[in-house]
Backbone as CSV, one residue per row, in Angstrom:
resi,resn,N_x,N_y,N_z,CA_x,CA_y,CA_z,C_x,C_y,C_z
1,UNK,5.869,-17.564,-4.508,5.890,-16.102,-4.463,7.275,-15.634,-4.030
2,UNK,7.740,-14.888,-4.419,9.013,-14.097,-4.633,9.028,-12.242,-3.974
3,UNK,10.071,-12.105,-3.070,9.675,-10.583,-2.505,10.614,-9.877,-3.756
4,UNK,10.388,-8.559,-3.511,10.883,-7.519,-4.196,10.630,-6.331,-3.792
5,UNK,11.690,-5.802,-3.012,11.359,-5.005,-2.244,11.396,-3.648,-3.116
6,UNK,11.724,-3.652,-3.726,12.208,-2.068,-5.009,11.592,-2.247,-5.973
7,UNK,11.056,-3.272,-5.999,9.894,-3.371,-7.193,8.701,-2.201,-6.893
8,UNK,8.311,-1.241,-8.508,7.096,-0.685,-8.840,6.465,-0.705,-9.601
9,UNK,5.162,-0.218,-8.822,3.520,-0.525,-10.070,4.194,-0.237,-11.672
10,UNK,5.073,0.817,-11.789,4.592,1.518,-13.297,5.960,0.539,-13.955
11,UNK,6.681,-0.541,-13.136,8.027,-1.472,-13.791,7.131,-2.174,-14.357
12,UNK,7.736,-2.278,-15.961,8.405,-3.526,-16.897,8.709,-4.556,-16.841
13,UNK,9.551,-4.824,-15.994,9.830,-5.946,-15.875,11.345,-5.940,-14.439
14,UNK,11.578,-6.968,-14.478,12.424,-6.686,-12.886,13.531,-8.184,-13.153
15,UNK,14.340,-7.468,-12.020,15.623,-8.594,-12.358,15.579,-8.966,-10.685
16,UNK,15.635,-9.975,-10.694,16.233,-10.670,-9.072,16.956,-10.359,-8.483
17,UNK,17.486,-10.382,-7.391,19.065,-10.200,-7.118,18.915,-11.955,-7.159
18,UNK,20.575,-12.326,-6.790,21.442,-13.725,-6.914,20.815,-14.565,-5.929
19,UNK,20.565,-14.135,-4.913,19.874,-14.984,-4.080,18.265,-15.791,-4.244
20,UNK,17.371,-14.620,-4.750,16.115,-14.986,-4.928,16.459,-15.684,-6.072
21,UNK,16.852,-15.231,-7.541,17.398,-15.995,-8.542,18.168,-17.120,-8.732
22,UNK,18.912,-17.750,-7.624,19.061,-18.958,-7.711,18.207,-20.101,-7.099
23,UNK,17.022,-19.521,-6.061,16.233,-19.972,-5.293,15.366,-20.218,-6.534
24,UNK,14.635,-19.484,-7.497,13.830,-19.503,-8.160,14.049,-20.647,-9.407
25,UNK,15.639,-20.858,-9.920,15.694,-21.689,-10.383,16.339,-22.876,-10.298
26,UNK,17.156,-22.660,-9.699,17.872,-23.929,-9.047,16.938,-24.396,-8.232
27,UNK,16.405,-23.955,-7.322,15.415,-25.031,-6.324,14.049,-25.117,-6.883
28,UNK,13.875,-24.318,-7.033,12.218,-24.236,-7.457,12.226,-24.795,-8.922
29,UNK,13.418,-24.603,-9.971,13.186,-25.662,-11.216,12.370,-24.549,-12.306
30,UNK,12.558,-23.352,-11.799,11.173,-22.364,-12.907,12.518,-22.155,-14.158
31,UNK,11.922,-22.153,-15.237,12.383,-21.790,-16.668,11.729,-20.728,-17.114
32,UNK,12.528,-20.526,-18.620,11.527,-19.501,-19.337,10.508,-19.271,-19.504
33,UNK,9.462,-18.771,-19.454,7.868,-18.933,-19.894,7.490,-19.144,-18.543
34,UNK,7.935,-19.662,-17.300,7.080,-19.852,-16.133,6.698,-18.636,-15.237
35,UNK,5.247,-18.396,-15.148,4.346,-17.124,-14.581,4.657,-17.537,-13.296
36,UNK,5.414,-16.213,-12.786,5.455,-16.284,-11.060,4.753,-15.108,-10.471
37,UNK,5.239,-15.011,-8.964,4.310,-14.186,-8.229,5.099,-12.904,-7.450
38,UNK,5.216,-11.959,-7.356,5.993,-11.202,-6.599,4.689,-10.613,-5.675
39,UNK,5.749,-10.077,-4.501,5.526,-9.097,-3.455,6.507,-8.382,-3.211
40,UNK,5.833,-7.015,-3.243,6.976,-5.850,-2.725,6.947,-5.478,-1.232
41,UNK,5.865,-6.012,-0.344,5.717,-6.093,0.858,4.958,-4.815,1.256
42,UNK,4.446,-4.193,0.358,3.158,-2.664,0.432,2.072,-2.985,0.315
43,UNK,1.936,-4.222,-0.407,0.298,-4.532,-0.408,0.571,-4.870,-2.287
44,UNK,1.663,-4.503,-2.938,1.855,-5.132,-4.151,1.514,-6.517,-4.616
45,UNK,0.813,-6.725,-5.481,0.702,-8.161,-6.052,1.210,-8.091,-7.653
46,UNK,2.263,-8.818,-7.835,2.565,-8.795,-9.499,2.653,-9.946,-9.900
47,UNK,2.136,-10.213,-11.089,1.792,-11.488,-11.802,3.018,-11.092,-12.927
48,UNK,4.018,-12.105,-13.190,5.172,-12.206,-13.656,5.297,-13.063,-14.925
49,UNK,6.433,-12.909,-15.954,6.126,-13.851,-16.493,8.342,-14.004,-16.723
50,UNK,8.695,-15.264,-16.690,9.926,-15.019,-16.147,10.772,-15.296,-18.202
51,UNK,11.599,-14.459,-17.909,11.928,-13.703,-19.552,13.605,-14.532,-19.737
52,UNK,14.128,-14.198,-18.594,15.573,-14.701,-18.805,15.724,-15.384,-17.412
53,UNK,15.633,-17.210,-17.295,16.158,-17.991,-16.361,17.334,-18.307,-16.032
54,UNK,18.346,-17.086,-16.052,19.801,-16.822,-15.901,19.175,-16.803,-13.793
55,UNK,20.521,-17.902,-13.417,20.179,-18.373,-11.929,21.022,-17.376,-11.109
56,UNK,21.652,-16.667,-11.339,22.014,-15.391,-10.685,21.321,-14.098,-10.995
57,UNK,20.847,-13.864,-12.350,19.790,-12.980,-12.567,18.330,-12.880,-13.003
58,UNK,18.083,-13.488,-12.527,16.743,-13.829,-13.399,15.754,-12.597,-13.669
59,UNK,15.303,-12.616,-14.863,14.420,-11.812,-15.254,12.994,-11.628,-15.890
60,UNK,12.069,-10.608,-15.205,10.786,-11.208,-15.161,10.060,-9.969,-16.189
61,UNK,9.318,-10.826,-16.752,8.114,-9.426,-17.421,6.910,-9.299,-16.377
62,UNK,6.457,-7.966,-16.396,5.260,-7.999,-14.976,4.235,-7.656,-16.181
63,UNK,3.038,-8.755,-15.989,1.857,-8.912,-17.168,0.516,-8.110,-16.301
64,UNK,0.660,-7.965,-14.870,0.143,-7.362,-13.891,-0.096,-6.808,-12.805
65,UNK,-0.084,-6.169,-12.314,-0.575,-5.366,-10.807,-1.843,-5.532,-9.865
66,UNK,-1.636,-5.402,-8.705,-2.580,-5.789,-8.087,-2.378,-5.227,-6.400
67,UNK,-2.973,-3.970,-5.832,-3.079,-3.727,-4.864,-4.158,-4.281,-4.329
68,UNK,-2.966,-5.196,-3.175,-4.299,-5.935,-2.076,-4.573,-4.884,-0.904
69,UNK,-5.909,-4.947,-0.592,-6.301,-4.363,0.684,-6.015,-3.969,1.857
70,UNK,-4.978,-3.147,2.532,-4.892,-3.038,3.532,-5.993,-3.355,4.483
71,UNK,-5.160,-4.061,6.145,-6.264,-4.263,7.274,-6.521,-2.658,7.651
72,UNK,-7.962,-2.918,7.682,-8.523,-1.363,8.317,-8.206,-1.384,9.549
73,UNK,-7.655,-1.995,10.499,-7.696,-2.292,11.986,-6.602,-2.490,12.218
74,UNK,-5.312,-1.837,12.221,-4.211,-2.752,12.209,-4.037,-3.273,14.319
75,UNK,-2.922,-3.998,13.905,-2.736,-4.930,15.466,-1.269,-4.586,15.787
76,UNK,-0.823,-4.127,16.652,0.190,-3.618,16.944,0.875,-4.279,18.409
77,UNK,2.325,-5.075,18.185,2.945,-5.878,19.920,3.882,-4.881,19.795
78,UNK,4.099,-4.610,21.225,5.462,-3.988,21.831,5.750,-4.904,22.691
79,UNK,6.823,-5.672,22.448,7.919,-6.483,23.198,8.585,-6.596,23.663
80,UNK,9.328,-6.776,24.764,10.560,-6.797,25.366,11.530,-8.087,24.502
81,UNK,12.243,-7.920,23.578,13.147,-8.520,23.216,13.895,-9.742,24.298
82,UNK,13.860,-11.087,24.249,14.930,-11.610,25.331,16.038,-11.977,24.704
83,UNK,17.028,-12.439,25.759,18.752,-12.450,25.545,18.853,-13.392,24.760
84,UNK,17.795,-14.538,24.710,17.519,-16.117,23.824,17.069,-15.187,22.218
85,UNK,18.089,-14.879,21.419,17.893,-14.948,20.197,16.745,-15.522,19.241
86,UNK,16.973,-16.347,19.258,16.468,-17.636,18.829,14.786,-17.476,19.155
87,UNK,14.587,-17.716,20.347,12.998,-17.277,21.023,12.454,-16.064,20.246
88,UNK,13.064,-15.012,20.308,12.408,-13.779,20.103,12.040,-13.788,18.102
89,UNK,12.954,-14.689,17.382,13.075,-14.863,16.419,11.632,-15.852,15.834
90,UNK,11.817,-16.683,17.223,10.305,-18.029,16.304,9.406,-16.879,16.512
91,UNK,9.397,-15.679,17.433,7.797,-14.929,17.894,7.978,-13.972,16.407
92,UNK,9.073,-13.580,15.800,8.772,-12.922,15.026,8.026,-13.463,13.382
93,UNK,8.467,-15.040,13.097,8.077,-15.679,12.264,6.548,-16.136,12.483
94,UNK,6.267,-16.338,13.757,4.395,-16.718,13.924,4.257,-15.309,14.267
95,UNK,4.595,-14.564,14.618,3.434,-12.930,14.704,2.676,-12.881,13.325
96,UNK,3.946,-13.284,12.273,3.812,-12.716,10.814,2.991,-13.377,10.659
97,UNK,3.134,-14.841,9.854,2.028,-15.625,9.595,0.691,-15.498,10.299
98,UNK,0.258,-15.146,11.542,-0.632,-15.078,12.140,-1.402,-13.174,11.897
99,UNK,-0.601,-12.615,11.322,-1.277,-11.224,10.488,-0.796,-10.227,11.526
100,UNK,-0.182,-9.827,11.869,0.508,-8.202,12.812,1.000,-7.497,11.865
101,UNK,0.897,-6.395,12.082,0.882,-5.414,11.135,2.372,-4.623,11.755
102,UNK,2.532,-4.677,12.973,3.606,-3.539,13.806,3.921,-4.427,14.876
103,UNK,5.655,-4.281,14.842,6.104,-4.643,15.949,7.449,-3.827,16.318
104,UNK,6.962,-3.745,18.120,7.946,-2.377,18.619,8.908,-3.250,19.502
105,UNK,10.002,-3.518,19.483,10.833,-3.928,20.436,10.687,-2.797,21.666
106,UNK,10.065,-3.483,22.881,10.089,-2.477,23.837,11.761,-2.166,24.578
107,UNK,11.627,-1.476,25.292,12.776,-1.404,26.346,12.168,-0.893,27.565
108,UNK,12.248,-2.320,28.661,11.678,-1.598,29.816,12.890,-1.671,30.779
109,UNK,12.480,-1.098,32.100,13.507,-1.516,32.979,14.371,-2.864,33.450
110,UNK,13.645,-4.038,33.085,13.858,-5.635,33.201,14.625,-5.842,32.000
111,UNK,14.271,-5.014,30.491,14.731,-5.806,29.462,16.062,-6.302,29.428
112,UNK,15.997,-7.196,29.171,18.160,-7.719,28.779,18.283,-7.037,27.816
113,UNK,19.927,-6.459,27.600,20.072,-5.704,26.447,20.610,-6.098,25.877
114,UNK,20.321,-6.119,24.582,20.824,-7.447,23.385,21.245,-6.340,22.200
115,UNK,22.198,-6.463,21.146,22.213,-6.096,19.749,21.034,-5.893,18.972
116,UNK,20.596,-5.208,18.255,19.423,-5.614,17.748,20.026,-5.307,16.271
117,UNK,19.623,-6.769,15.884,20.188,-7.062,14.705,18.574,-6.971,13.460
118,UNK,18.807,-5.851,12.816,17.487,-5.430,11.743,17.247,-6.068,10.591
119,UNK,18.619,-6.491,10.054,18.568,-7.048,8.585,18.413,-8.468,9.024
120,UNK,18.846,-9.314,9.885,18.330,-10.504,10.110,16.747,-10.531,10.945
121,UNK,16.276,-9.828,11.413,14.812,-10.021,11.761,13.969,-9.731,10.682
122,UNK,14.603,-8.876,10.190,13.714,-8.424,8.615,14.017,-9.426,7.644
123,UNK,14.609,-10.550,7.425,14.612,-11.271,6.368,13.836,-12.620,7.340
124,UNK,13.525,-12.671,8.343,12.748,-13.358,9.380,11.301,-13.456,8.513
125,UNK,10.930,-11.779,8.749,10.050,-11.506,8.355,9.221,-11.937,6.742
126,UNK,10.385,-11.310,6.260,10.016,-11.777,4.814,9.957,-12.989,4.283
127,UNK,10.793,-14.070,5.093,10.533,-15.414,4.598,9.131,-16.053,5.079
128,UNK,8.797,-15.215,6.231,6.997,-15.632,7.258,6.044,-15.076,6.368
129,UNK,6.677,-13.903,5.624,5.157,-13.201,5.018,5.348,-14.011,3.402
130,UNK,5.975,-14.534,2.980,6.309,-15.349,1.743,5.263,-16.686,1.858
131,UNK,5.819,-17.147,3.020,5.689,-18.475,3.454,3.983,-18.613,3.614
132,UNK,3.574,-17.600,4.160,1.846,-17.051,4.784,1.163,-16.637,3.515
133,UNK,1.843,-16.389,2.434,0.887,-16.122,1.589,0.559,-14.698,1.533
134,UNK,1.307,-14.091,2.077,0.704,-12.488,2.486,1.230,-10.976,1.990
135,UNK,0.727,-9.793,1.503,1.567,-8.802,0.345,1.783,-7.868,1.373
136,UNK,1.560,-7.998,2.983,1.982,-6.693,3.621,3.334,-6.997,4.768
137,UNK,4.527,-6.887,4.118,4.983,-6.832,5.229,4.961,-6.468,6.545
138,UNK,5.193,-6.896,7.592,5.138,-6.116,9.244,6.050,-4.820,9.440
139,UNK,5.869,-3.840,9.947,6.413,-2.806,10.135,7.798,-3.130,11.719
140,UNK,8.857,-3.290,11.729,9.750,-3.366,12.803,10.240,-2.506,12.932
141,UNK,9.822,-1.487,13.774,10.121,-0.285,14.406,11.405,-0.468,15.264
142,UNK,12.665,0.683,14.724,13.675,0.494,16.351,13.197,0.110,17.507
143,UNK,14.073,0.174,18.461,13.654,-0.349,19.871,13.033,1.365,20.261
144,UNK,12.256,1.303,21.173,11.434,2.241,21.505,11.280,1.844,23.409
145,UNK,12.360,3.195,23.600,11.956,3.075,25.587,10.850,2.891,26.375
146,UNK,10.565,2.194,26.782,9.486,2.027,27.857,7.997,3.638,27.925
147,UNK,9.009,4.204,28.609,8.304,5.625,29.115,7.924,6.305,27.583
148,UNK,8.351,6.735,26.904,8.503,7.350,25.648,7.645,7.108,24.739
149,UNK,6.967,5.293,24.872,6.258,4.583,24.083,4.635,5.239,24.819
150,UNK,4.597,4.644,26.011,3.752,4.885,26.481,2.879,6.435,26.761
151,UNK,4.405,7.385,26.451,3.410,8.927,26.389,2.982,9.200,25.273
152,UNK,3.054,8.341,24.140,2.704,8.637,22.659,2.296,7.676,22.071
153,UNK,1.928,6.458,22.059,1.062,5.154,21.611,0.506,5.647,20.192
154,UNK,0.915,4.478,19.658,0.719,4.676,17.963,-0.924,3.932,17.693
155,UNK,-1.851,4.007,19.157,-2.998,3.454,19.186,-3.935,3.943,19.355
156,UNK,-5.248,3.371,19.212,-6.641,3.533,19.912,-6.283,2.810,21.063
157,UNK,-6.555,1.898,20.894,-7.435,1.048,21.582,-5.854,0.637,22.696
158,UNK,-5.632,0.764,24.225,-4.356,0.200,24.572,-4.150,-0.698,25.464
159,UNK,-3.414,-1.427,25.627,-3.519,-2.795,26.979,-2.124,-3.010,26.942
160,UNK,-1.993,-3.545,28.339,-0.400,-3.724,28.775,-1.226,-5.156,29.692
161,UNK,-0.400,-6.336,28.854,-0.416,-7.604,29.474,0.429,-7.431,30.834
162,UNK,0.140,-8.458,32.300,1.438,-8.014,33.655,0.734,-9.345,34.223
163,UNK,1.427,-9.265,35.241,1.496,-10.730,36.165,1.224,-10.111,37.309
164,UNK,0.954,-8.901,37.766,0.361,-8.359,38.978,-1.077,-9.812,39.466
165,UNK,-1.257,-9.650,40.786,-2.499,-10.013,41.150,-4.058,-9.139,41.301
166,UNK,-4.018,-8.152,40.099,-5.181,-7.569,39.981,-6.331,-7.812,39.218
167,UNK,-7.553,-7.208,39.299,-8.846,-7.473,38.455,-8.327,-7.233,36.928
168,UNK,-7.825,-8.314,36.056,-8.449,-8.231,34.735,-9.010,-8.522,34.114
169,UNK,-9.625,-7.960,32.552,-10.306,-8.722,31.734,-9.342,-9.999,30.901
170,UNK,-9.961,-10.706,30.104,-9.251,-11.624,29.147,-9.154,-10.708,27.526
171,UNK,-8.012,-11.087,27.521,-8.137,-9.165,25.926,-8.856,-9.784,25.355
172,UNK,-9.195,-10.737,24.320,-10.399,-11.184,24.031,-11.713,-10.568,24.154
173,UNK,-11.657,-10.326,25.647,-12.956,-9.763,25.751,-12.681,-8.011,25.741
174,UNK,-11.541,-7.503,26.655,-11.668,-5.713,26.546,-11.451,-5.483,25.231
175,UNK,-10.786,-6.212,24.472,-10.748,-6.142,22.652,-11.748,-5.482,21.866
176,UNK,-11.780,-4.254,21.672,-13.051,-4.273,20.670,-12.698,-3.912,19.297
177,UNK,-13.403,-4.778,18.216,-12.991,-5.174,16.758,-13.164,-3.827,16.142
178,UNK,-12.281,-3.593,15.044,-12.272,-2.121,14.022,-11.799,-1.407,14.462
179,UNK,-10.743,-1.268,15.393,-10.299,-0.209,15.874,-8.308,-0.809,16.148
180,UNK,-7.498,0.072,15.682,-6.122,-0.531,15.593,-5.336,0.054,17.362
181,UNK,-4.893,-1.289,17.257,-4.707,-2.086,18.922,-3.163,-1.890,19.265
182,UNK,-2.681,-1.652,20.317,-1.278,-1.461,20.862,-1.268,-2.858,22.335
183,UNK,-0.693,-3.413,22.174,-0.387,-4.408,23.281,0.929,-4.043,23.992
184,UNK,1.097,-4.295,25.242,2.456,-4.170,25.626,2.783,-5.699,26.148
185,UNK,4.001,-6.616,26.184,4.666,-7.074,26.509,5.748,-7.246,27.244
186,UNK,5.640,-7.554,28.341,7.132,-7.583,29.062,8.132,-8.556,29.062
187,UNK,9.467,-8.377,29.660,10.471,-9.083,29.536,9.990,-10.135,30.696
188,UNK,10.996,-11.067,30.525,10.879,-12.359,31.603,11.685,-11.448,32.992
189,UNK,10.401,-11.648,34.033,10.370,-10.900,35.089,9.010,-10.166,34.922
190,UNK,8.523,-9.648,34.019,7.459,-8.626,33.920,7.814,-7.273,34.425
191,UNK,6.812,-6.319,34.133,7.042,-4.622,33.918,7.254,-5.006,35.736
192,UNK,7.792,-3.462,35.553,7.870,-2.848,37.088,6.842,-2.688,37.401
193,UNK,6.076,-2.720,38.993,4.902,-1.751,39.347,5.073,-0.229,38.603
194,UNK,6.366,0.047,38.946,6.061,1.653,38.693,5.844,2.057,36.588
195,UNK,6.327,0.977,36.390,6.030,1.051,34.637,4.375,0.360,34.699
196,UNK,3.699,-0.576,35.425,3.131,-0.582,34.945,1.644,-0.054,35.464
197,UNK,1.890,1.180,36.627,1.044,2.133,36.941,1.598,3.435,36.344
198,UNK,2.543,3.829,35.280,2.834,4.877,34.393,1.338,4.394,33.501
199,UNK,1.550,3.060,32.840,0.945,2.809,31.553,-0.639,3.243,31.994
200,UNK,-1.720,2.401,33.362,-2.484,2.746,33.680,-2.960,4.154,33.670
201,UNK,-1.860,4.857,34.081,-2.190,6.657,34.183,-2.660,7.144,32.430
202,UNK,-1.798,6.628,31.578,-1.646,6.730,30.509,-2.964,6.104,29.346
203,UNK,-3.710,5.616,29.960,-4.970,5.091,29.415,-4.703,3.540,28.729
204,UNK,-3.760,3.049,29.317,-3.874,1.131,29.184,-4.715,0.496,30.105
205,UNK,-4.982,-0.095,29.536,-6.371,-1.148,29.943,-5.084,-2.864,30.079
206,UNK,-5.579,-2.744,31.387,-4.592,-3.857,31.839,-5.425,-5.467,31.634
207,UNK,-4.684,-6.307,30.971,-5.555,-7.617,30.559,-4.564,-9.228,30.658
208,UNK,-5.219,-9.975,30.938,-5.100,-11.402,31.055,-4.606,-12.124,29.474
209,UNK,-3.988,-12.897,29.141,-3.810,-13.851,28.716,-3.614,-15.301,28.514
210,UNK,-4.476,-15.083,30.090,-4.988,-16.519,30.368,-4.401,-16.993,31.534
211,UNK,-4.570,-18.441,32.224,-4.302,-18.454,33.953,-3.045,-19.086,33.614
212,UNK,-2.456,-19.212,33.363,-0.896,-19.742,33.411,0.188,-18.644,32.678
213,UNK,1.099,-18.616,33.432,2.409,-17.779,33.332,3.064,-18.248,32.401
214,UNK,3.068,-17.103,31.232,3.622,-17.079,29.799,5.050,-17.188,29.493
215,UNK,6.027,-17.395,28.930,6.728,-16.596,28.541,6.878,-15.736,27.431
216,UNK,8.011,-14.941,27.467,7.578,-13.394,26.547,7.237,-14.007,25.466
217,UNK,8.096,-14.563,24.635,7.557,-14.924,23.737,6.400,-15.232,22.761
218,UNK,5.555,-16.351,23.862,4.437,-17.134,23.809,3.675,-16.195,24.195
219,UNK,3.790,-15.500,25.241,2.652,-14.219,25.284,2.334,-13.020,24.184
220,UNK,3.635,-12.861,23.655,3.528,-12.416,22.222,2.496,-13.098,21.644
221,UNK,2.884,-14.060,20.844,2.080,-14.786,19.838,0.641,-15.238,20.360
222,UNK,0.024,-15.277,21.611,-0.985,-15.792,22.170,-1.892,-14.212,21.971
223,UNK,-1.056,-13.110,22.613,-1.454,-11.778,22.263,-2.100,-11.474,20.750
224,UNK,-1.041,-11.625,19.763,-1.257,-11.775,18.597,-2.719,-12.333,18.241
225,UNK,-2.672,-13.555,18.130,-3.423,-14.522,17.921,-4.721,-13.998,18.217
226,UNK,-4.855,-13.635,19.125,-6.458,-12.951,20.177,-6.898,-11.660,19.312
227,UNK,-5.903,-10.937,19.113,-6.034,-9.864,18.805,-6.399,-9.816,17.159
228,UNK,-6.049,-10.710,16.757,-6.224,-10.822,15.137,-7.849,-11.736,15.130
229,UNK,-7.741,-12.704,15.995,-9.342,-12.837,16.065,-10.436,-12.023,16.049
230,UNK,-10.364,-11.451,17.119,-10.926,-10.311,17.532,-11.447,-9.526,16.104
231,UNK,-10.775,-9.004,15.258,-10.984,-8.298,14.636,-11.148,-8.544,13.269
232,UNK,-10.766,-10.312,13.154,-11.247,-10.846,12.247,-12.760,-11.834,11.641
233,UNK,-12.914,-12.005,13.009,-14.249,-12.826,13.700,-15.000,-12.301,13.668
């Protein structure tokens, strides 16, 4: 399967850019006559049929269309980005594969402040949702401040993971399925008390991810993971 991000329902046929087009035939070995697969990352499915195996341009006839289903429930992480590149990068490749629909780089008071580099997390993305089999790309929202996020939540349902020593549930369980979910994540250190009795005031439901101390990362994807159960189960 092949992305295409400018690809539409009512196109003819579509040309590669140089990159996907030499991938498609130089590595992958596809010739004339070979039926491939695109995604435009909307929920597009196009059944292809490839017209000109020119390895810088390749060109496809589209024999079909196919809108896949949006999740009725979507699953939504807000993250604190860390200074480890690299880390924040594997969480963005398993969020995908593992089905998240939205991800908010948080900014809290702890966060390290890093570049945030869009066109390389977004081609992160697209090689995870390629790789997964999957026609909806993840939504990567700018970075979004702490306070700002929390007076306006793009949710129902809300929870802010913390390392406080208070009564929580396991999200698993405060999770309830069919209804689209906002998680918060903190940086290594965890939220402030005072961020994370803003969020409480604010109607987050404070929850566990289990008895051992995460890092951001892994609490991401463990978050993820629960949360896509939940609503897939």
């Amino acid at each position: 399967m092949f992305y295409a991000k400018d690809l539409t329902p009512d196109a003819g046929s579509y040309t590669m850019d140089e990159p996907t087009s030499k991938y498609c035939i130089q590595v992958l070995r596809h010739e004339q006559g070979d039926q491939v697969l695109l995604a435009d990352g909307r929920g597009g499915r196009y059944t292809a049929v490839i017209s000109d195996d020119n390895r810088k341009k390749c060109v496809v006839q589209i024999k079909q269309y196919e809108l896949m289903p949006p999740v009725s429930a979507p699953i939504r992480i807000a993250i604190s980005f860390t200074k480890n590149t690299s880390r924040i990068e594997w969480f963005l490749e398993k969020a995908t594969e593992i089905g998240i629909q939205s991800i908010i780089p948080l900014v809290s008071q702890r966060t390290e402040k890093e570049k945030f580099r869009a066109d390389r997390f977004e081609s992160i993305l697209v090689a995870a949702m390629l790789q997964s089999q999957q026609y909806y790309l993840p939504e990567l929202h700018a970075p979004a401040p702490f306070d700002t996020l929390v007076k306006e939540p793009p949710a129902r349902q809300l929870f802010i993971a913390h390392c406080l020593p208070e009564q929580k549930q396991h999200l698993w369980q405060a999770m309830q399925p069919g209804q689209d979910s906002l998680l918060l994540i903190g940086p290594e250190g965890d939220f402030t008390p005072e961020e994370i009795s803003a969020a409480l005031e604010r109607g987050f439901q404070p929850v566990s991810l289990g008895n051992t101390r995460l890092r951001t990362e892994t609490a991401g994807v463990v978050g993820c993971t629960m949360m896509n159960a939940v609503n897939v189960g």
